[in-house]
N, C-alpha and C positions, 0 to 999 in steps of 0.2 A: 511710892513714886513709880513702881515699876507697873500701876496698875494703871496710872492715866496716859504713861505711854505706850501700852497696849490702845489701852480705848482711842487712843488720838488718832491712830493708822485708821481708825471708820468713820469719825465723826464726820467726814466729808459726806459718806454714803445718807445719811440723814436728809442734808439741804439736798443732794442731787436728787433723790428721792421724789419729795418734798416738789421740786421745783418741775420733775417730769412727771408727776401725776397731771400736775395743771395743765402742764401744756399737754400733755396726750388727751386728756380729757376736754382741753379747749377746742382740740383739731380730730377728734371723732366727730365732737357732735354734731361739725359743719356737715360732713359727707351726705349725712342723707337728705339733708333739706338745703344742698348746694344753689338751686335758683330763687328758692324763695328769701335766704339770709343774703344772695348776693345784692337782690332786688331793694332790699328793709335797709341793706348798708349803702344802695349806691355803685356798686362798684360790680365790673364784667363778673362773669363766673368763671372766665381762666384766672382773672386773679383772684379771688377766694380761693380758686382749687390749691394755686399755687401757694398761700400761708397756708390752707388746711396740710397740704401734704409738707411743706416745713414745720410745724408744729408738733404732727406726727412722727416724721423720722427726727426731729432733734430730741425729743422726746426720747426715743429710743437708743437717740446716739449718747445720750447724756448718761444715760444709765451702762451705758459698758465703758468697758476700761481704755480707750483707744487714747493713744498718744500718737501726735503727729510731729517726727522727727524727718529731720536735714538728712540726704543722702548725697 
């Protein structure tokens, strides 16, 4: 008993992992070929830039420990 309560405090760290590999991986790959994916989807290249670089820093936001508390 005392061992899956241990393991239970990380198994979050897994999905979060998991879920920001993709998106860092999904909003690198835009950067270098910003006008020609923006061209292929359609859409300006400040909005692309704008999900690339959300993708990227949620990505990185998702992997630290930040808690957003009331003051």
């Amino acid at each position: 008993m005392k061992t899956t309560s241990r393991i239970s405090q990380y198994v979050h760290w897994f999905l979060r992992i998991a879920i920001a590999s993709s998106f860092l991986f999904h909003g690198i790959i835009k950067f270098p070929h910003l006008s020609g994916t923006a061209e292929m989807m359609g859409l300006l290249v400040f909005i692309l830039l704008s999900v690339a670089l959300a993708q990227t820093v949620g990505a990185l936001l998702s992997t630290t420990n930040t808690q957003f508390r009331r003051f």
